[in-house]
N, C-alpha and C positions, 0 to 999 in steps of 0.2 A: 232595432233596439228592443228588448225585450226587460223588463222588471218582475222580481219576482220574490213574492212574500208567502214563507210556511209559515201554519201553523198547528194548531194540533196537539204540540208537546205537552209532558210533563211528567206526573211520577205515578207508576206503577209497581204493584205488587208483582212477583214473579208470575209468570202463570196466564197473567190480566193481558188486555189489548187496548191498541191505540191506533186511530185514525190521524195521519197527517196529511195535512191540504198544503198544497203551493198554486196561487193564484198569480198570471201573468197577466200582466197590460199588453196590452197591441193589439193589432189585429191578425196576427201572423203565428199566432198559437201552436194552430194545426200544421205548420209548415218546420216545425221543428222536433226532434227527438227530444226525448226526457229522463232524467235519471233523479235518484236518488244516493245522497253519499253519505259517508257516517263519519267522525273523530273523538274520537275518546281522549282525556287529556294524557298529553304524555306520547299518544300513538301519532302514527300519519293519519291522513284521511283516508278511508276505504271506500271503496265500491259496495253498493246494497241491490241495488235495481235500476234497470234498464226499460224504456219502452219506445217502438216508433212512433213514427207520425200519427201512423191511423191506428196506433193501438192494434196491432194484430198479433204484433212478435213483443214480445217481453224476454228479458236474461236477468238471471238472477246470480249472486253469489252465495257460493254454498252455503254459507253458513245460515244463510236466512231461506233458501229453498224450505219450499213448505209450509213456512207458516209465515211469509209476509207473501203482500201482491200489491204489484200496484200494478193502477188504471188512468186511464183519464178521461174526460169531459172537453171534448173542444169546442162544445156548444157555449159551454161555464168557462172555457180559458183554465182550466186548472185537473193537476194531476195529483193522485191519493197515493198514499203506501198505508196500508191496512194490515196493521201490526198483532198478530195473536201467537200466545203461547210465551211471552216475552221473558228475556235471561236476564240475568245482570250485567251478563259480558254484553248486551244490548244497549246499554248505557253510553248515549255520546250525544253529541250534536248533529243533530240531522239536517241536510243542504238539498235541496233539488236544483237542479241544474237544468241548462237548454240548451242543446248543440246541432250540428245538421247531420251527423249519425246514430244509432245506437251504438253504445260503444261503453266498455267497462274501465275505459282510460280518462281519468279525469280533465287529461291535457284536451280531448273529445270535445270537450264545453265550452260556449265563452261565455253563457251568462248565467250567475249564480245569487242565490237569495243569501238572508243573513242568517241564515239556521235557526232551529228551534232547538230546543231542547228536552231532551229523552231521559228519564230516569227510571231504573227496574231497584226493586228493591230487592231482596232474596228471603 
């Protein structure tokens, strides 16, 4: 069982950046892959980023290639998305997730935080 709390969020000028954390309980941190996911009201949830276990391989969807990255810390239990250059179509709630592959399919995951929340302004 794995729990799992973002944070980080809030509201940004176009342009600006943002750092979000997702900190897990257990001790089986490293033993799982990590993602990040987005929903904008109104949309599905989308895919942002991807990482393995040991942090070596990351996947990103296009739209944030480039100017987000995440990482993680398995020493800290906890993975980043380092948000720069931020849009307004960037605007949603942001979810990290824990599953046992890397993977851009949310069905991937089974255990998810309660989201933070992301605002760009324009």
């Amino acid at each position: 069982q794995v729990q799992l709390v973002e944070s980080g969020g809030g509201f940004v000028q176009a342009g600006g950046s943002l750092r979000l954390s997702c900190a897990a309980s257990g001790r089986t941190f490293s033993s799982y892959a990590m993602s990040w996911f987005r929903q904008a009201p109104g949309k599905e949830r989308e895919f942002v980023a991807a990482l393995s276990r040991t942090g070596a391989s990351t996947y990103y969807a296009e739209s944030v290639k480039g100017r987000f990255t995440i990482s993680r810390d398995n020493a800290k239990n906890t993975v980043y998305l380092q948000m720069n250059s931020l849009k307004p179509e960037d605007t949603a709630v942001y979810y990290c997730a824990a599953g046992a592959v890397r993977s851009g399919a949310a069905r991937s995951y089974d255990y998810w935080g309660q989201g933070t929340q992301v605002t760009v302004s324009s």
